[in-house]
Each structure stands twice: as C-alpha cells, then as structure tokens.
DSSP file (Angstrom, degrees, kcal/mol; ACC not computed):
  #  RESIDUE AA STRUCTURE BP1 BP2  ACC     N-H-->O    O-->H-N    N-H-->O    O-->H-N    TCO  KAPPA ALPHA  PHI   PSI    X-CA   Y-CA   Z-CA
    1    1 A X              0   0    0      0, 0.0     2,-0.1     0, 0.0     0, 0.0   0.000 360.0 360.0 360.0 129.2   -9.9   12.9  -19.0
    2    2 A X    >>  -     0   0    0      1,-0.1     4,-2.4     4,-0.0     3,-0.9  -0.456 360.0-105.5 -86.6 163.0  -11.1   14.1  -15.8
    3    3 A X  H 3> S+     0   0    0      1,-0.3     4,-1.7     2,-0.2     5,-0.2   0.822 122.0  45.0 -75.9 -33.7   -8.9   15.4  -13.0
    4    4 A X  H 3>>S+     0   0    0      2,-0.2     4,-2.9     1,-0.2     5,-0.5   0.978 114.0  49.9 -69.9 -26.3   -9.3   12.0  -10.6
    5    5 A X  H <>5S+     0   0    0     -3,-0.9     4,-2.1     1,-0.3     5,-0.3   0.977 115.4  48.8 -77.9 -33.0   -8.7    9.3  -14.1
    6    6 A X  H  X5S+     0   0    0     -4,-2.4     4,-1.2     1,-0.2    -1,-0.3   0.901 114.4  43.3 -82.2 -22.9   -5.3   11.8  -14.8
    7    7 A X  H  X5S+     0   0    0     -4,-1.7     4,-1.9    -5,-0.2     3,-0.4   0.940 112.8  51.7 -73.1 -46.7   -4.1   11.5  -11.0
    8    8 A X  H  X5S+     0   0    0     -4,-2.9     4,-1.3     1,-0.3    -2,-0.2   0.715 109.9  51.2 -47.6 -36.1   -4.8    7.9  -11.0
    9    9 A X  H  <<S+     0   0    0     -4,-2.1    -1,-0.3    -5,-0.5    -2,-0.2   0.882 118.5  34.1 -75.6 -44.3   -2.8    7.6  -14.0
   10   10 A X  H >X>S+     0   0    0     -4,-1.2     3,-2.6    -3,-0.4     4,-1.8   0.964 111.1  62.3 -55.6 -63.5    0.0    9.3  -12.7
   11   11 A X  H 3<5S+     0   0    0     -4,-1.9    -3,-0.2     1,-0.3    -2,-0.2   0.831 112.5  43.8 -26.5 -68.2   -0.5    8.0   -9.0
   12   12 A X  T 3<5S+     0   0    0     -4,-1.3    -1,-0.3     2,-0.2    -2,-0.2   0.135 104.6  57.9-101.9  20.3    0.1    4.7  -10.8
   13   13 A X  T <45S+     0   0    0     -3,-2.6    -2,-0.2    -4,-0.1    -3,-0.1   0.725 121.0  37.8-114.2 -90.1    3.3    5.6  -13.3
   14   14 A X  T  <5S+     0   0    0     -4,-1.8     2,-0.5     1,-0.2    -2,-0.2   0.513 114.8  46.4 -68.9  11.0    4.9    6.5  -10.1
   15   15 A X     >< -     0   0    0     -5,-0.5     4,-2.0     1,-0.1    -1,-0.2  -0.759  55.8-173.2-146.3 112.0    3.9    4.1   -7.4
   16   16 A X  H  > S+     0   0    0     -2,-0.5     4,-2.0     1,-0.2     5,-0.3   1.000  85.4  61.0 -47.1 -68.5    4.1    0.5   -8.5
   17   17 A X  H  > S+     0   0    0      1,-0.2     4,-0.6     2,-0.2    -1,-0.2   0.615 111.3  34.4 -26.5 -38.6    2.6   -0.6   -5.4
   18   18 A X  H >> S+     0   0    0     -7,-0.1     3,-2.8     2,-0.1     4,-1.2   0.912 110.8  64.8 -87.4 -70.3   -0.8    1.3   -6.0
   19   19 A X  H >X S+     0   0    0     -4,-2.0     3,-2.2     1,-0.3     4,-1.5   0.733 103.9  46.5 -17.3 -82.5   -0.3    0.6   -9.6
   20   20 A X  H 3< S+     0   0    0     -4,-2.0     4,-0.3     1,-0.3    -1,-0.3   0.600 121.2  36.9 -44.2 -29.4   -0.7   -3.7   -8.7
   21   21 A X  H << S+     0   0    0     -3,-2.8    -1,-0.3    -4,-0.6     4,-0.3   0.314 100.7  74.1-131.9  42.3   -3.8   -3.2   -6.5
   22   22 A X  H <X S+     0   0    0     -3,-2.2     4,-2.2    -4,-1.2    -2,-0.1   0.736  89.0  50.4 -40.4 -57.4   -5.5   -0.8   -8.0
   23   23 A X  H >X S+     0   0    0     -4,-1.5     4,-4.0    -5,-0.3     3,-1.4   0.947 119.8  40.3 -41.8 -84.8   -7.1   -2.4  -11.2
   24   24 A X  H 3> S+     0   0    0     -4,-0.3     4,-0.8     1,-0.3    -1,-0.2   0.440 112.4  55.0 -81.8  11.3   -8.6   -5.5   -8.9
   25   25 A X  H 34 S+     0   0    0     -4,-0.3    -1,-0.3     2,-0.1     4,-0.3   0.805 109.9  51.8 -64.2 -54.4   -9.7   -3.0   -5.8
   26   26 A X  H XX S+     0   0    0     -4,-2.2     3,-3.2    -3,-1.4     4,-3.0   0.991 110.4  42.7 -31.9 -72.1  -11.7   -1.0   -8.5
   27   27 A X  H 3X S+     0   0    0     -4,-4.0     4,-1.9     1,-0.4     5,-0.3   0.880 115.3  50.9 -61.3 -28.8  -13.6   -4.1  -10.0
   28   28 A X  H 3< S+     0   0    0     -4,-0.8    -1,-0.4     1,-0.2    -2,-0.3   0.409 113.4  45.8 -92.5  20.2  -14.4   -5.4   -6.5
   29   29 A X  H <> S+     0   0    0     -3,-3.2     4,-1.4    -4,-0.3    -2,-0.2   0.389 114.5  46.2 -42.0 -32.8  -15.6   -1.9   -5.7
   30   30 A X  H >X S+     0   0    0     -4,-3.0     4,-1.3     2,-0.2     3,-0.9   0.951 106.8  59.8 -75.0 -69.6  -17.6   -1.6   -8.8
   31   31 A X  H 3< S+     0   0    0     -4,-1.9     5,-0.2     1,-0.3     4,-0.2   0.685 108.7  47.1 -42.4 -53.7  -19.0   -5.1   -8.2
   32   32 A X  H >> S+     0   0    0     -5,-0.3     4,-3.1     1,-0.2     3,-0.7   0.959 105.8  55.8 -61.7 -48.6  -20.4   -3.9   -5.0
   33   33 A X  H <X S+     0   0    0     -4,-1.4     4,-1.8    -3,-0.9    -2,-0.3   0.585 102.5  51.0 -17.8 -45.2  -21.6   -1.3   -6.1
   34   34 A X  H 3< S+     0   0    0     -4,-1.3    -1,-0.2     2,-0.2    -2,-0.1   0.430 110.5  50.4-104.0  20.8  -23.8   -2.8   -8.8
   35   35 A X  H X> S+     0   0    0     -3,-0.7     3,-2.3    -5,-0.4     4,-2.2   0.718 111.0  54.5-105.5 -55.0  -25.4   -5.4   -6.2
   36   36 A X  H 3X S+     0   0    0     -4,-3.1     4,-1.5     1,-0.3    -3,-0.2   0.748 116.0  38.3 -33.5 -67.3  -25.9   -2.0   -4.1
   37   37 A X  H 3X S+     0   0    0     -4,-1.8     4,-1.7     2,-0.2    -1,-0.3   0.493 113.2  48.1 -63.5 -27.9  -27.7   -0.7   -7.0
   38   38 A X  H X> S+     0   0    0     -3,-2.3     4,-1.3     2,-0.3     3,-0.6   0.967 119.6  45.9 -87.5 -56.1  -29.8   -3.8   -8.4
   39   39 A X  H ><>S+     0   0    0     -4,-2.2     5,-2.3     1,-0.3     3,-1.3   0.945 121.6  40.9 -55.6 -40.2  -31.0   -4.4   -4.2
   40   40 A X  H ><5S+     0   0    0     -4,-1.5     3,-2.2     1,-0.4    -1,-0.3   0.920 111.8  48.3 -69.9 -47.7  -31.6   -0.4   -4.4
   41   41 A X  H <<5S+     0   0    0     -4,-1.7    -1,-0.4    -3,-0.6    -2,-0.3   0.623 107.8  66.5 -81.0 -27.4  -33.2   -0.6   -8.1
   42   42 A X  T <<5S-     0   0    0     -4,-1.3    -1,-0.3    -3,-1.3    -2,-0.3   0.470 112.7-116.2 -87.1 -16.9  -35.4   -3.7   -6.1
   43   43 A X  T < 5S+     0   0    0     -3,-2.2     2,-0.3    -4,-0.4    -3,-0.2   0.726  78.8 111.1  71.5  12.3  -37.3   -1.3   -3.6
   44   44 A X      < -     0   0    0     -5,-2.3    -1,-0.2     4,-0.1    -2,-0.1  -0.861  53.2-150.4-128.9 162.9  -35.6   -2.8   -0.6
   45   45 A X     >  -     0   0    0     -2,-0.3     4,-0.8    -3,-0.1    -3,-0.0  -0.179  39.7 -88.1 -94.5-151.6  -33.2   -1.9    1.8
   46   46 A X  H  > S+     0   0    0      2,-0.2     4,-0.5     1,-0.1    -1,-0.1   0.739 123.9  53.4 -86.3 -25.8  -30.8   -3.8    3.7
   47   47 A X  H  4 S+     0   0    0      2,-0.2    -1,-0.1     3,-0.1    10,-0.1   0.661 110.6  42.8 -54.5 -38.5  -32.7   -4.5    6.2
   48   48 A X  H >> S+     0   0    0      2,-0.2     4,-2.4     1,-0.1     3,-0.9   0.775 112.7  58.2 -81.9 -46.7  -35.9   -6.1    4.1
   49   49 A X  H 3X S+     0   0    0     -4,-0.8     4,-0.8     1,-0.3    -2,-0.2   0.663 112.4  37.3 -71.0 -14.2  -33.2   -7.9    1.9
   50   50 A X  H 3<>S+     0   0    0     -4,-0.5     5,-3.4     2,-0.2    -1,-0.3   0.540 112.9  61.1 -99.8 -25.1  -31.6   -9.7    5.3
   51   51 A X  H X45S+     0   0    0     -3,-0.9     3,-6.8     3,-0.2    -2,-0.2   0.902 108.5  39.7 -61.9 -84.7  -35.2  -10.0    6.4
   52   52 A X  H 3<5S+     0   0    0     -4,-2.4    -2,-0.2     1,-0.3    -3,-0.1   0.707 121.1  43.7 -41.1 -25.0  -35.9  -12.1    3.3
   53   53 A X  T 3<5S-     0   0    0     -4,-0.8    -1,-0.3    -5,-0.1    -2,-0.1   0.183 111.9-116.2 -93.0  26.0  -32.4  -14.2    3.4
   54   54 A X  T < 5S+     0   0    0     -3,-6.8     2,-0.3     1,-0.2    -3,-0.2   0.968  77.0  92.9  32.2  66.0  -32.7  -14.7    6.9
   55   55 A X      < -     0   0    0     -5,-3.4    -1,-0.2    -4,-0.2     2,-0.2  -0.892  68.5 -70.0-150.0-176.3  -29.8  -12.9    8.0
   56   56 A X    >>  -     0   0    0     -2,-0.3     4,-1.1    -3,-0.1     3,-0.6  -0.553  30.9-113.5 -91.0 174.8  -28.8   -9.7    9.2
   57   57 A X  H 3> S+     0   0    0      1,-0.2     4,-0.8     2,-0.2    -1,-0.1   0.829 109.5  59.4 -63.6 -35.9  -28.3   -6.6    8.2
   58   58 A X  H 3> S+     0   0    0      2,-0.2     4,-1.3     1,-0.2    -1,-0.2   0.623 101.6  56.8 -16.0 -42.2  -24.5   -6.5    8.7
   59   59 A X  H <> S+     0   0    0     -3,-0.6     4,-1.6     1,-0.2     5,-0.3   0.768 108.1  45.5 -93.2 -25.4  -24.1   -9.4    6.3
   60   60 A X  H  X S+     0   0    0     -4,-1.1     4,-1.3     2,-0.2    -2,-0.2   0.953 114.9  52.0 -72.1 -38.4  -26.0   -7.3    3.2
   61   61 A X  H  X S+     0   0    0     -4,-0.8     4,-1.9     2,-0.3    -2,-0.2   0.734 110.3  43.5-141.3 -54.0  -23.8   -4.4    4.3
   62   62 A X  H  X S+     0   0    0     -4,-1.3     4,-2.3     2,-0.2    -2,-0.2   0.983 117.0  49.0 -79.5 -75.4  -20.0   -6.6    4.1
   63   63 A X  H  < S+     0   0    0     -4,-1.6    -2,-0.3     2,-0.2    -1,-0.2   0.865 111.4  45.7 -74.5 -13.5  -21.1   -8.3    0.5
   64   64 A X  H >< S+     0   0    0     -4,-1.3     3,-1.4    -5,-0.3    -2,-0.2   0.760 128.3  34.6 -77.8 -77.7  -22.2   -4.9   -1.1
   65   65 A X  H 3< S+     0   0    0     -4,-1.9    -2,-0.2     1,-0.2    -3,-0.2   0.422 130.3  24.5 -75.8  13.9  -18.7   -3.6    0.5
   66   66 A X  T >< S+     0   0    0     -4,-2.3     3,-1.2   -34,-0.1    -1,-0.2  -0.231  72.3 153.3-158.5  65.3  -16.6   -5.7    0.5
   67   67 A X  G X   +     0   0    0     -3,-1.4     3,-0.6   -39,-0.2   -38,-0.1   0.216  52.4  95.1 -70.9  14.1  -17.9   -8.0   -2.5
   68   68 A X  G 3  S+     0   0    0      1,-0.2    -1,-0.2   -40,-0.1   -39,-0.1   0.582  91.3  36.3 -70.5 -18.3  -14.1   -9.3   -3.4
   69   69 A X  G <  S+     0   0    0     -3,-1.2     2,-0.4   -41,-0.1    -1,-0.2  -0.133  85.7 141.3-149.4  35.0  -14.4  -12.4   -1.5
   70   70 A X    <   -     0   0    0     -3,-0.6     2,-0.0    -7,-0.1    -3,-0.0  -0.725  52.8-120.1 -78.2 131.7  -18.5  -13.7   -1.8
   71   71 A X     >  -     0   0    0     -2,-0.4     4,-2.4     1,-0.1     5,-0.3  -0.338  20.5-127.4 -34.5 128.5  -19.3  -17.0   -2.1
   72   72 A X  H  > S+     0   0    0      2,-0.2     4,-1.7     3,-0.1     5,-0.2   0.789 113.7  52.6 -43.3 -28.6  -21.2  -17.8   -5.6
   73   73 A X  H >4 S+     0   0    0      1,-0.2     3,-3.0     2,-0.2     2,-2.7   0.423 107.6  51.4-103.7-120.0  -24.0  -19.5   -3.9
   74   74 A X  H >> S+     0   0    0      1,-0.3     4,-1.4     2,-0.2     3,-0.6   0.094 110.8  51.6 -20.7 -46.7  -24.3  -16.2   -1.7
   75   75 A X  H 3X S+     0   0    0     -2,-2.7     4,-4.1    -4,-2.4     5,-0.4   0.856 105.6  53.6 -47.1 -41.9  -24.3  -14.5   -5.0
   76   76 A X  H << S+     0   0    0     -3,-3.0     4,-0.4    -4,-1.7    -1,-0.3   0.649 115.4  39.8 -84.4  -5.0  -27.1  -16.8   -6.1
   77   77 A X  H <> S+     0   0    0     -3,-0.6     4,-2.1    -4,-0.3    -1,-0.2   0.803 106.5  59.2 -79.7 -47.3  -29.2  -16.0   -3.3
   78   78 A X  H  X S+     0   0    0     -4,-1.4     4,-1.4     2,-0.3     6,-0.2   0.905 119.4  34.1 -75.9 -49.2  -28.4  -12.3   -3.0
   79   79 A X  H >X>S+     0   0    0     -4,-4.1     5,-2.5     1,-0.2     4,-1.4   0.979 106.2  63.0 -74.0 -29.7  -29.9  -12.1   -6.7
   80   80 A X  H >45S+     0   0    0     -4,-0.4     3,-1.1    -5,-0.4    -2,-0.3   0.948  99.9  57.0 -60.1 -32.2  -32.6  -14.7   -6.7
   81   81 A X  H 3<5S+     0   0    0     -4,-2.1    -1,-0.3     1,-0.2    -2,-0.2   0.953 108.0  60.1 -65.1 -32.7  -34.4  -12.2   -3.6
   82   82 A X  H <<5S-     0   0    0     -4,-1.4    -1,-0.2    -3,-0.7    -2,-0.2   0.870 122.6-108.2 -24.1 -53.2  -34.2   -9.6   -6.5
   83   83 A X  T <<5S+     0   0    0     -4,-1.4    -3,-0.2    -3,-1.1     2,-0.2   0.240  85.6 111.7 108.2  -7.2  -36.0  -11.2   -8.8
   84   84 A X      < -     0   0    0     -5,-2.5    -1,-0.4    -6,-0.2     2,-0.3  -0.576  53.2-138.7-116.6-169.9  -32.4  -11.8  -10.7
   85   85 A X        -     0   0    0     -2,-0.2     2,-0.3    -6,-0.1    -8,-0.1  -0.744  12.7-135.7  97.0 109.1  -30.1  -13.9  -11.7
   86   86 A X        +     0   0    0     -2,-0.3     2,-0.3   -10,-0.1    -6,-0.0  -0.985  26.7 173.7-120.2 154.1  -26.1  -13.9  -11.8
   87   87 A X        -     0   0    0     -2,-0.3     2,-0.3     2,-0.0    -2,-0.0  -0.967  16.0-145.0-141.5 142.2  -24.5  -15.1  -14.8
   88   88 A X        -     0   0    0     -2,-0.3     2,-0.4     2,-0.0    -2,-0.0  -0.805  13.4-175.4-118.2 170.1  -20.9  -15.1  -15.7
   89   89 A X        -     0   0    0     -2,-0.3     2,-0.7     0, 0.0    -2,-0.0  -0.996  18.8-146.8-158.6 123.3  -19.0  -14.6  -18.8
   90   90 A X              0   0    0     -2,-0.4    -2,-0.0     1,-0.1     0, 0.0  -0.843 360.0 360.0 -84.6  89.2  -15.0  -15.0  -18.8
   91   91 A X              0   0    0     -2,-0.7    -1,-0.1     0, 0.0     0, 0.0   0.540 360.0 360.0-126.1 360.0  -14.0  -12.3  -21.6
C-alpha cells in the first residue's frame, strides 16, 4: 500500500466527513480523467475537440474536470468526435 492509499485510509477512519465524499469525488475525477485521456489518445486538443463540437474551449475544459454533472447526450457527442462510443453497465 502506498503512502497516499494508507493516508487516505486513515484520513477517512478519522474524518467521517471526508470519508462520505471521498469515494464519489474519486470516480468523478477518474471519469474525467479517462475522457482527458481517450480526447488525448484521439490526437486532438481541446481546442480541435470544441472546434469540431462547435463550442469552446472552456466547455472541453469543465466536462474533463468537472465530469460529475455531464449531460449523457453531451457524453454522446464528446465520444462520437472520438471516433467512440459510451456505453454503460450498472454492476
């Protein structure tokens, strides 16, 4: 266990409060993260990827960081300029 997962584990034994929005602050930080990566893994920046949705760059910039609160059909946009696809799986 590496020194951040054993403070985060602690961090959350003593502080409820972190404890409760830790977990779903994570997944919507990984979440952004792997749209960051797919656009990045695409060749494009943000800039070319807001070119092609006809938007700005600002708005690429808010759903990679702060991907907790995107519309699906923004989602379905975001990938289809990819080349991808989102599919979702309740598990």
């Amino acid at each position: 266990m590496s020194d951040l997962q054993k403070y985060i584990a602690k961090r959350k034994e003593s502080d409820a409060e972190f404890a409760q929005d830790f977990d779903s602050g994570y997944q919507a930080f990984k979440f952004g993260e792997l749209l960051k990566a797919a656009r990045k893994e695409s060749g494009l920046t943000q800039d070319a990827l807001a070119e092609i949705l006809h938007t700005q760059k600002s708005a690429i910039s808010r759903i990679e960081n702060h991907s907790d609160d995107v519309k699906l059909s923004t989602l379905e946009k975001f990938a289809a300029a990819l080349g991808k696809r989102v599919e979702i799986r309740l598990i």
